[in-house]
Structures are given as C-alpha cells and as structure tokens.
LOGU-652327 format. One record per residue: residue in one letter; x, y, z negated of N, C-alpha, C in turn. Coordinates in steps of 0.05 Angstrom, whole numbers, plus 5000, padded with zeros to 4 digits. Example, Ala and Ser with C-alpha at 12.3 -4.5 7.8 and 13.67 -1.06 7.14 Angstrom:
// residues 2
a526448864844524649104844526449344844s525749554858527349794857525850014843
***
This chain:
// residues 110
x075411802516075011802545075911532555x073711502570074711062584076611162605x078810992615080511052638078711002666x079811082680078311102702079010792726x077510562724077310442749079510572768x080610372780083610522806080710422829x079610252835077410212852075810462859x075010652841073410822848075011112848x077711092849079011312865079511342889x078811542907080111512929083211392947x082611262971085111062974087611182971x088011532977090111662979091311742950x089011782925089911752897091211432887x090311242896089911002885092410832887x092510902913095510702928098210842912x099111012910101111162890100510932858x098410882850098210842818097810522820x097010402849096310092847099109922857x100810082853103109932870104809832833x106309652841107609452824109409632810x110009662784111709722772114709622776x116409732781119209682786121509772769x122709562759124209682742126209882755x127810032750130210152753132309952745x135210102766136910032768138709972740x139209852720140809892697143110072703x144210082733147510212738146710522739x143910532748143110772758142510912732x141510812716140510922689142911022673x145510882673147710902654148111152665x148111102690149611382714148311602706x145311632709143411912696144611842663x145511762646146011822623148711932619x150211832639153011942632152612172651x151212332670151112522680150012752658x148012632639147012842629148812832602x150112762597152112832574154112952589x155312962617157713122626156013332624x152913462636152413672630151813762600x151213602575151213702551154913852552x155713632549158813712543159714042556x158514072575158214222597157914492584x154814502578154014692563155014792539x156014622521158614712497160114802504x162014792530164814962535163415112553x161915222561161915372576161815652553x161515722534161315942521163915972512x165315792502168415752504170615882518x170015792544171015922568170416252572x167416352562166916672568168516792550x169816672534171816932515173516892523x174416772540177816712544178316982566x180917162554181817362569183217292596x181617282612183317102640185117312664x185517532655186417852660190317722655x190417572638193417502631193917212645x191917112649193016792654194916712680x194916382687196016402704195616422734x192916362740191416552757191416782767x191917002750191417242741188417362743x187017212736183817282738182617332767x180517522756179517662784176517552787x175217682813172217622820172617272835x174517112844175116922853175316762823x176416732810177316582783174216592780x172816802760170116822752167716622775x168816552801166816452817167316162808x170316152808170715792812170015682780x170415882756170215732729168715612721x165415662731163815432719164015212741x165115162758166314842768167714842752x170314912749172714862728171214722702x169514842689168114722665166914502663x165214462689163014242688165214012703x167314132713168713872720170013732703x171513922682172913842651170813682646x168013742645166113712627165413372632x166213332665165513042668168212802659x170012952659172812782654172912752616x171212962602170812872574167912692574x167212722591165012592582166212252591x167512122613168711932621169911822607x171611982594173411842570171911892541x170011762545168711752513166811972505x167912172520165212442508165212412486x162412562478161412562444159012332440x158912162447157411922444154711892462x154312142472151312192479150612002494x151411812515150311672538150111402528x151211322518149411112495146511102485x145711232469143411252457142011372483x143911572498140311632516140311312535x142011302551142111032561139810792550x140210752519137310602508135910682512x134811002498132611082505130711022530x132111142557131611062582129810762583x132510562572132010352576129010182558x128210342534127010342521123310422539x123710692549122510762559120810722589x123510572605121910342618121010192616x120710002591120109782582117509772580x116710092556114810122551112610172578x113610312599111710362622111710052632x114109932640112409622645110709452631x110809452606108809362599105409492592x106109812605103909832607102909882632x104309772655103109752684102609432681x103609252661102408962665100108912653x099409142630097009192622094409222647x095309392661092709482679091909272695
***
C-alpha cells in the first residue's frame, strides 16, 4: 500500500500530521521513566502488603487503614524507586529516548 499524499487529506486530518516533529523534554522523559518504575515497584509490594495481618498492628487496622494502604504502598513505592529502585528507569529512559529518535527521523523523512 503507497502512503497517502498529506495534500490530498482533508485540512482538519492533515494539520495534526503536517506540523514539525518536536522532540520531548529529556527531564520529562526521565520523569515518565522514574514514574513508571515507582508504579512497577508498586505493583510488587502491593501483594506483600495483602497478607499482612493488620488486626494486630500499630494502627490497629480497620475499614480506614484498608482505604489509606494502597497510598501507603505506592508512596513507599516512589521513595524505593528514588533511591535506586530495581534499575528499571534506566533502560526504559533509553528506550523512550530511542524511540523518539526513531519518530524524528521518520517525520524528517516525509
């Protein structure tokens, strides 16, 4: 299939796809990478946390404890991920960065 001419799309399709490729922010990218590793990290303790008998703690449990714990988790979850995490925002961080690259050079293509 030939790609389609941006000329012979209508102006309201066209203008969205004829405008300049722009990179992204590098600060912004690290930021979505270290966000999505506080949520990986996130998602590992959170099954962690459902066995814990919280009937004895120092809380003493309850329908209030059960509301606040997944903040409690995903907040741990950003303070491990800040101090080092498990490596993840690295590699996705390239990736990203990888993956822009590739779309700019193929919007300098067109």
């Amino acid at each position: 299939m030939a790609p389609i001419p941006l000329a012979s799309l209508p102006p309201t399709l066209a203008a969205p796809l004829a405008r300049p490729v722009v990179p992204a922010d590098p600060a912004a990218l690290r930021k979505a990478a270290e966000d999505f590793e506080a949520m990986a990290i996130g998602q590992f303790l959170q099954p962690m946390f459902e066995t814990v008998d919280t009937g004895h703690s120092l809380f003493g449990g309850g329908s209030a404890e059960e509301t606040w714990k997944p903040m409690m988790v995903q907040e741990m979850a950003k303070q491990i991920a800040a101090h080092g995490g498990l490596g993840l925002a690295a590699p996705v961080y390239q990736a990203m960065l990888r993956m822009q690259e590739a779309h700019m050079q193929a919007g300098a293509g067109s």
